[in-house]
PDBQT receptor file of N, H, CA, C and O in Angstrom, charges set to zero:
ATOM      1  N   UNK A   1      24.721  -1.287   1.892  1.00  0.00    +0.000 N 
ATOM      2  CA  UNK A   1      23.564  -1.493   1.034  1.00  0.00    +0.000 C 
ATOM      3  C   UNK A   1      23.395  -0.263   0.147  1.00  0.00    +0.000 C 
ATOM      4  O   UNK A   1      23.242   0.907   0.496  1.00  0.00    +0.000 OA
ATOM      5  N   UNK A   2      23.463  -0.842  -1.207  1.00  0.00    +0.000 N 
ATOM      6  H   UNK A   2      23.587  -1.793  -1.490  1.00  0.00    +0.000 HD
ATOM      7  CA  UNK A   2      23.330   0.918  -1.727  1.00  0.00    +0.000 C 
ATOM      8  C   UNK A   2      21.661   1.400  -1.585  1.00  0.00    +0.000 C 
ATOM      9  O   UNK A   2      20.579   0.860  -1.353  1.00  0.00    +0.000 OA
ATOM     10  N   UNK A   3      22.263   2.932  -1.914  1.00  0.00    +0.000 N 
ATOM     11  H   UNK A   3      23.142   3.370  -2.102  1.00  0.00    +0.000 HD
ATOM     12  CA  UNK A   3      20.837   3.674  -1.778  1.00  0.00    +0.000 C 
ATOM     13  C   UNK A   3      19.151   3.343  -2.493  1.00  0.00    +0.000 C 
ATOM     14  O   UNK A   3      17.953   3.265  -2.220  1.00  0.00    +0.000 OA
ATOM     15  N   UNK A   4      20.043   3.250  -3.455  1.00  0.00    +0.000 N 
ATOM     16  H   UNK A   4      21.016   3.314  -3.677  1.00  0.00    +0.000 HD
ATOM     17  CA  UNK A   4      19.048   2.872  -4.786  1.00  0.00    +0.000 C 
ATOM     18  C   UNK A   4      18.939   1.474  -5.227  1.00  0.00    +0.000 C 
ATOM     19  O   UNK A   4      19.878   1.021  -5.882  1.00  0.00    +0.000 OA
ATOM     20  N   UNK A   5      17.722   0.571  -4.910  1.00  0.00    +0.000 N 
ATOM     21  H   UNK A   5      16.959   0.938  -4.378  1.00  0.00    +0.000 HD
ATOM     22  CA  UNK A   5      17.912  -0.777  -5.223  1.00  0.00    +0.000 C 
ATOM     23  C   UNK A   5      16.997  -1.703  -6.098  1.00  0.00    +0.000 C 
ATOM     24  O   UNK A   5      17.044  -2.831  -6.589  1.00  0.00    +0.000 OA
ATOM     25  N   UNK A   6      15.920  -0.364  -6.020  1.00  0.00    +0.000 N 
ATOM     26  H   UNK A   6      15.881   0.552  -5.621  1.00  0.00    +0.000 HD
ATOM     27  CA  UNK A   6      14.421  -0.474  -7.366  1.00  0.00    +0.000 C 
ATOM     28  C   UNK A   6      15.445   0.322  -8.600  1.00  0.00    +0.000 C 
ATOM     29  O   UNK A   6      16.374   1.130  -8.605  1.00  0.00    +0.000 OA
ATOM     30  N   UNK A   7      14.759  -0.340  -9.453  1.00  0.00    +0.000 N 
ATOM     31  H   UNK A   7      14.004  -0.997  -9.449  1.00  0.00    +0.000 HD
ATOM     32  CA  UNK A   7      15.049   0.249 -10.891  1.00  0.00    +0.000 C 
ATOM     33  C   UNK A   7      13.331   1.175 -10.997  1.00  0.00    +0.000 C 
ATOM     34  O   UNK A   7      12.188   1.050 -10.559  1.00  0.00    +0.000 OA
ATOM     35  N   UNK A   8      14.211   2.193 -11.967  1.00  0.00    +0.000 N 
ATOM     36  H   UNK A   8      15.140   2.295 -12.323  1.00  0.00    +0.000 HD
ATOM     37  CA  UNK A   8      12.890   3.045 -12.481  1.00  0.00    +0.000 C 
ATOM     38  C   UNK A   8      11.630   2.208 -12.751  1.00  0.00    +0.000 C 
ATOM     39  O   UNK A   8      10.749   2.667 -12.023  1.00  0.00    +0.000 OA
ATOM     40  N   UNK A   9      11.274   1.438 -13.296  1.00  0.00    +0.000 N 
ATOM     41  H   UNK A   9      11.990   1.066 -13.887  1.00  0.00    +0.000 HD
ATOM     42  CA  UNK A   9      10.328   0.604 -13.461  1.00  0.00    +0.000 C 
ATOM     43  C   UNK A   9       9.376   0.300 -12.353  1.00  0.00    +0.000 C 
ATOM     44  O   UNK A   9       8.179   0.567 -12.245  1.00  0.00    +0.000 OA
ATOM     45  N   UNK A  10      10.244  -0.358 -11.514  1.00  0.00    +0.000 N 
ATOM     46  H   UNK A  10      11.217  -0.575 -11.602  1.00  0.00    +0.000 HD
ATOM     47  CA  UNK A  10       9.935  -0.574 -10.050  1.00  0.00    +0.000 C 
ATOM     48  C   UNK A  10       9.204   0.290  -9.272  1.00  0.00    +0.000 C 
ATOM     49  O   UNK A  10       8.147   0.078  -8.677  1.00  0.00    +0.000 OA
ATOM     50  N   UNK A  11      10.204   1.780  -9.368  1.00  0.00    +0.000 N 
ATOM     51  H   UNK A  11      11.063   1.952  -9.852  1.00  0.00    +0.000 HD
ATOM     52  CA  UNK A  11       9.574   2.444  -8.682  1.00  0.00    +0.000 C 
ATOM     53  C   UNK A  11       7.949   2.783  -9.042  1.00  0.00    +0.000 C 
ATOM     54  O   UNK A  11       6.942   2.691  -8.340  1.00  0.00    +0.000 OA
ATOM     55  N   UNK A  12       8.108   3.139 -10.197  1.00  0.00    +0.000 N 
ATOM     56  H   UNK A  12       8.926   3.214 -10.767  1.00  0.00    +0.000 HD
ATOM     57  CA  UNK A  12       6.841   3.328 -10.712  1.00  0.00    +0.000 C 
ATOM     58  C   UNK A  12       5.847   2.591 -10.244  1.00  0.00    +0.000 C 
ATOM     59  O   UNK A  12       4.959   3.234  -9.683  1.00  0.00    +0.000 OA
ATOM     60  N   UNK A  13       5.674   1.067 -10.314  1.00  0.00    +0.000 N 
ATOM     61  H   UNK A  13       6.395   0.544 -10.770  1.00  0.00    +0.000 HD
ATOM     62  CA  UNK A  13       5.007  -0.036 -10.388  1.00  0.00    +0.000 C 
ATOM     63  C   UNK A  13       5.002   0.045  -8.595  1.00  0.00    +0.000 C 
ATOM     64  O   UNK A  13       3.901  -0.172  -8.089  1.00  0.00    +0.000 OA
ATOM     65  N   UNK A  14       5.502   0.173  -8.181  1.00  0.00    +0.000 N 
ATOM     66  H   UNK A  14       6.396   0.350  -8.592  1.00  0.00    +0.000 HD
ATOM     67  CA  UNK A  14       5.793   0.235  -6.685  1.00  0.00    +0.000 C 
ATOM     68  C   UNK A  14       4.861   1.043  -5.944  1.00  0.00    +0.000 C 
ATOM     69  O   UNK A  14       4.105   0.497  -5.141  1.00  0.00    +0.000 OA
ATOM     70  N   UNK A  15       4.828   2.662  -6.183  1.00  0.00    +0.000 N 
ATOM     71  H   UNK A  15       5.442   3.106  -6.836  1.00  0.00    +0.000 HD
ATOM     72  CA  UNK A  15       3.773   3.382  -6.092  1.00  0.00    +0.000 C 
ATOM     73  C   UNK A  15       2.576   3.778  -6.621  1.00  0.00    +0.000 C 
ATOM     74  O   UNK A  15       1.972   4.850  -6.672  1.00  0.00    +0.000 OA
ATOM     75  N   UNK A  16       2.396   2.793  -6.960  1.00  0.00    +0.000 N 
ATOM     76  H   UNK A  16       2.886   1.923  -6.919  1.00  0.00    +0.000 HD
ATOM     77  CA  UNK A  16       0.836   2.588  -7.573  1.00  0.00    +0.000 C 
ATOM     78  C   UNK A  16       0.187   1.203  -8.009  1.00  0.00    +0.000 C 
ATOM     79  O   UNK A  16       0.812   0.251  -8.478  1.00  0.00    +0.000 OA
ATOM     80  N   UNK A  17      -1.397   1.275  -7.731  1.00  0.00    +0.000 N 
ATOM     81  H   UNK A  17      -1.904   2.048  -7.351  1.00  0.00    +0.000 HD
ATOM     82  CA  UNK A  17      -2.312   0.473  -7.935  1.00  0.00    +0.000 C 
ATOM     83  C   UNK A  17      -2.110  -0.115  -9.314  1.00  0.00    +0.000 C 
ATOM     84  O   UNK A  17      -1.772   0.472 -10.341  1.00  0.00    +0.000 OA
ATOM     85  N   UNK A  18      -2.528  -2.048  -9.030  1.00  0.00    +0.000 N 
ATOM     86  H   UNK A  18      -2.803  -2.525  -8.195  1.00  0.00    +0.000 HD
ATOM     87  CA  UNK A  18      -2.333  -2.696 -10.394  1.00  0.00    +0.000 C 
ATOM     88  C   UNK A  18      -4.066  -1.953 -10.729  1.00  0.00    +0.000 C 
ATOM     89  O   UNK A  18      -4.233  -1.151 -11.648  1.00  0.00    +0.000 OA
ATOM     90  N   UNK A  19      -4.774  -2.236 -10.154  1.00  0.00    +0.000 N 
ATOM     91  H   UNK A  19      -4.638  -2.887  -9.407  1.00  0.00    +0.000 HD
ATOM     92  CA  UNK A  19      -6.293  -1.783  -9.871  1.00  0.00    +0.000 C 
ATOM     93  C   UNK A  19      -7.203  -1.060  -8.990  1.00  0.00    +0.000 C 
ATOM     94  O   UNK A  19      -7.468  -1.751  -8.006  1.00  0.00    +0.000 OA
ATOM     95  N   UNK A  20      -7.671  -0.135  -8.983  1.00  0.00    +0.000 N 
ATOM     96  H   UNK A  20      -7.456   0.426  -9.783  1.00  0.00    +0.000 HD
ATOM     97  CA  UNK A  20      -8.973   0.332  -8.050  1.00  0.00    +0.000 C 
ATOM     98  C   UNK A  20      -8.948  -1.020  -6.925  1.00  0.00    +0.000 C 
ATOM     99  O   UNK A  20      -9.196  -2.220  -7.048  1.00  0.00    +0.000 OA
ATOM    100  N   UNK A  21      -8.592  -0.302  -5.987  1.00  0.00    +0.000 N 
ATOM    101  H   UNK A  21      -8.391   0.672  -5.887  1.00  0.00    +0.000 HD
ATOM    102  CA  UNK A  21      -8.843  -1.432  -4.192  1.00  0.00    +0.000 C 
ATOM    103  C   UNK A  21     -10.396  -1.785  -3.963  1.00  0.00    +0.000 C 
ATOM    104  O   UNK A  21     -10.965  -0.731  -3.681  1.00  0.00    +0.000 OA
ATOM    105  N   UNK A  22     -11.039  -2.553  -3.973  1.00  0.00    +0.000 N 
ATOM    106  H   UNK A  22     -10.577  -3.409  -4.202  1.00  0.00    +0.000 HD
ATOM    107  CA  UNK A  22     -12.341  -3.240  -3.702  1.00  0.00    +0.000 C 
ATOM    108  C   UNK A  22     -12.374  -2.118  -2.782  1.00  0.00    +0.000 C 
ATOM    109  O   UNK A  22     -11.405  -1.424  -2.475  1.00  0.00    +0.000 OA
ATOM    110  N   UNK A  23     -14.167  -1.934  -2.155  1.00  0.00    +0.000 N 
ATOM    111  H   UNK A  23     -14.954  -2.498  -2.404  1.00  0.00    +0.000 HD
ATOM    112  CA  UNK A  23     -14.092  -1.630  -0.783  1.00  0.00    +0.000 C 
ATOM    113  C   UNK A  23     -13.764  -2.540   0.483  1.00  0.00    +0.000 C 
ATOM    114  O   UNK A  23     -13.682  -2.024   1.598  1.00  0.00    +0.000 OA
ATOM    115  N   UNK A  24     -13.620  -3.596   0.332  1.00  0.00    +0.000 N 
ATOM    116  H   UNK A  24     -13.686  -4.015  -0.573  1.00  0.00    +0.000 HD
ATOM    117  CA  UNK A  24     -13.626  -4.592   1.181  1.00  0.00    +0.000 C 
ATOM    118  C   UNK A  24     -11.676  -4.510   1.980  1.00  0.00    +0.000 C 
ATOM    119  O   UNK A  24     -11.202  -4.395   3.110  1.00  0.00    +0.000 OA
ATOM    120  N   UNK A  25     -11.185  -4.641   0.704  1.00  0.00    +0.000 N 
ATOM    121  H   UNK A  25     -11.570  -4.735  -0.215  1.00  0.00    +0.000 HD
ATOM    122  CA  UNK A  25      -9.690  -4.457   0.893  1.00  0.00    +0.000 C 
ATOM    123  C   UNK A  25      -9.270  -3.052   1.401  1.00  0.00    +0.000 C 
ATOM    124  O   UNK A  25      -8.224  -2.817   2.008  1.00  0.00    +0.000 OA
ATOM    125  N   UNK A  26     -10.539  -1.858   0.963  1.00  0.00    +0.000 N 
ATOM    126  H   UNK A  26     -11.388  -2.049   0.470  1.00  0.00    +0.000 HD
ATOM    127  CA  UNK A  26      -9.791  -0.629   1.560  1.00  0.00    +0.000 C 
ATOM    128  C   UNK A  26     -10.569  -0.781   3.608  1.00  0.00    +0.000 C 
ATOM    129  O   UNK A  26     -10.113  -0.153   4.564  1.00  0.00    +0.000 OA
ATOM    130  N   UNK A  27     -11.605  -1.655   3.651  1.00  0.00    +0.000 N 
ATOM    131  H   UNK A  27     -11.976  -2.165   2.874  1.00  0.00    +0.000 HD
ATOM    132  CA  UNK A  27     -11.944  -2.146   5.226  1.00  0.00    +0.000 C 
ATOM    133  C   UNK A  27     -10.974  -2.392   5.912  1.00  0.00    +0.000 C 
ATOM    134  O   UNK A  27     -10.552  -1.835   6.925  1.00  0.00    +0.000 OA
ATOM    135  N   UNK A  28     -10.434  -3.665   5.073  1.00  0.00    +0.000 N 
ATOM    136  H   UNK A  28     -10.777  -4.118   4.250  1.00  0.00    +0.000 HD
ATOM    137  CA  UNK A  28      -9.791  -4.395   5.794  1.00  0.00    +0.000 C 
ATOM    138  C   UNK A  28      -8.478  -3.700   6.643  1.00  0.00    +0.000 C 
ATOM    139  O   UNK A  28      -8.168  -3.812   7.829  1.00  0.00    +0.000 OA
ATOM    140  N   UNK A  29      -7.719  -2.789   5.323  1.00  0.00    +0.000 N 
ATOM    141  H   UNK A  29      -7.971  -2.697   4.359  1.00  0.00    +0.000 HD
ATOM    142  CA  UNK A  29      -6.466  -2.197   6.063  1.00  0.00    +0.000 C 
ATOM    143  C   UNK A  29      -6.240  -1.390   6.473  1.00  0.00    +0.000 C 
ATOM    144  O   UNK A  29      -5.173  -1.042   6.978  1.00  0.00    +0.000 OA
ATOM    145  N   UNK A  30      -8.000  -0.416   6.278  1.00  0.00    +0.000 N 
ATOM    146  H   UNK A  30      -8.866  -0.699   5.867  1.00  0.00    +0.000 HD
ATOM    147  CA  UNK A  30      -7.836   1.030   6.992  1.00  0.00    +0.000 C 
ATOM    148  C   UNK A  30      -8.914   0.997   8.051  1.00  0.00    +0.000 C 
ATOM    149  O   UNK A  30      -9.112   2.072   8.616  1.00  0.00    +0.000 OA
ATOM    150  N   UNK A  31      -9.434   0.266   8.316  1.00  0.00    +0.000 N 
ATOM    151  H   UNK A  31      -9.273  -0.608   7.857  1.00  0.00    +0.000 HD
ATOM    152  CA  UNK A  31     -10.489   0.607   9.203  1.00  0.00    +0.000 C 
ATOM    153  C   UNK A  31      -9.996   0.200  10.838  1.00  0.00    +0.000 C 
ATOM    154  O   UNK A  31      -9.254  -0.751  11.081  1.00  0.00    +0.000 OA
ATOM    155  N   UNK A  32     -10.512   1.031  11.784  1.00  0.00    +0.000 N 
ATOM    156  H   UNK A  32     -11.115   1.804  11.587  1.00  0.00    +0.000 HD
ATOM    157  CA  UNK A  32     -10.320   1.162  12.719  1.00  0.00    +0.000 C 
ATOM    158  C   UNK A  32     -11.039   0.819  13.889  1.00  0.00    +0.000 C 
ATOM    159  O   UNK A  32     -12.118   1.377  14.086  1.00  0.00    +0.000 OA
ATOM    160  N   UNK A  33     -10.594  -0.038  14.718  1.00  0.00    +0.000 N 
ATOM    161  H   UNK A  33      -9.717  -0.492  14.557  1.00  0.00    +0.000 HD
ATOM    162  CA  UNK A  33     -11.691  -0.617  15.426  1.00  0.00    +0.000 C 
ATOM    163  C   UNK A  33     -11.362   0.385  16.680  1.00  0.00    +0.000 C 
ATOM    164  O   UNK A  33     -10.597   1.349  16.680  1.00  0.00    +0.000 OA
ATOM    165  N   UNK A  34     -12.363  -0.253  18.008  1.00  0.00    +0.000 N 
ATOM    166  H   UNK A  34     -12.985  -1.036  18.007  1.00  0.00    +0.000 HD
ATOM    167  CA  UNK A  34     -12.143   0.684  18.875  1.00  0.00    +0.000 C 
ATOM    168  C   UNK A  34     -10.815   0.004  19.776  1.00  0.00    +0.000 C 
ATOM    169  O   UNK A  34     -10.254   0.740  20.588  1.00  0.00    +0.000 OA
ATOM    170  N   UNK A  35     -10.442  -1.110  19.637  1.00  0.00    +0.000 N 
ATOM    171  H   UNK A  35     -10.898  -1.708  18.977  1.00  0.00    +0.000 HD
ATOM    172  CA  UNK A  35      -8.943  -1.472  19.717  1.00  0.00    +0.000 C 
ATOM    173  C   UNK A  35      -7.854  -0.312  19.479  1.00  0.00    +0.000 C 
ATOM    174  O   UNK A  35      -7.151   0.354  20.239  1.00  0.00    +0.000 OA
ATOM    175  N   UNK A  36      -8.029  -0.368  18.059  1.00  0.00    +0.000 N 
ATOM    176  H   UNK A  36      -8.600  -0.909  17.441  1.00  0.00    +0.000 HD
ATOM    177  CA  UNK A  36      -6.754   0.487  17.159  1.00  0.00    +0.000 C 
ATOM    178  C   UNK A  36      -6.805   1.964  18.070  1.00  0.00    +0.000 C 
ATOM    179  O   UNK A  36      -5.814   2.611  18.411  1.00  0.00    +0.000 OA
ATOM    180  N   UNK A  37      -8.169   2.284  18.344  1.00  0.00    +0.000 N 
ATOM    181  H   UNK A  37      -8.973   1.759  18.067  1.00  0.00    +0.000 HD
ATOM    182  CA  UNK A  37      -7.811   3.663  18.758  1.00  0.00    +0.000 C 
ATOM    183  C   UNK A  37      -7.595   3.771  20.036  1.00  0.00    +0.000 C 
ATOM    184  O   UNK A  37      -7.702   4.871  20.577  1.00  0.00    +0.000 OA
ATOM    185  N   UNK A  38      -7.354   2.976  20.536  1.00  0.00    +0.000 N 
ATOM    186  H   UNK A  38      -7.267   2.082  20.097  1.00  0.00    +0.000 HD
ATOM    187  CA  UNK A  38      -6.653   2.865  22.221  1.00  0.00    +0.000 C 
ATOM    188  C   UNK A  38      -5.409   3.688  22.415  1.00  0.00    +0.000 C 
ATOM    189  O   UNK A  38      -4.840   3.699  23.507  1.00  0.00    +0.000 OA
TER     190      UNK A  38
């Protein structure tokens, strides 16, 4: 598999926001219940 398989573009677009994350969406995937911290 080669190394490199994004084109420059990609990468760009890849590491970064199309938009500002709602707060709801930054809840959803960062928040921590008392589960997670088991």
């Amino acid at each position: 598999m080669p190394a490199e398989f994004l084109s420059a573009e990609h990468r760009v677009a890849y590491a970064s926001f199309v938009e500002v994350p709602s707060l709801s969406d930054l809840e959803k995937f960062f928040f921590l219940d008392s589960f997670d911290r088991m």
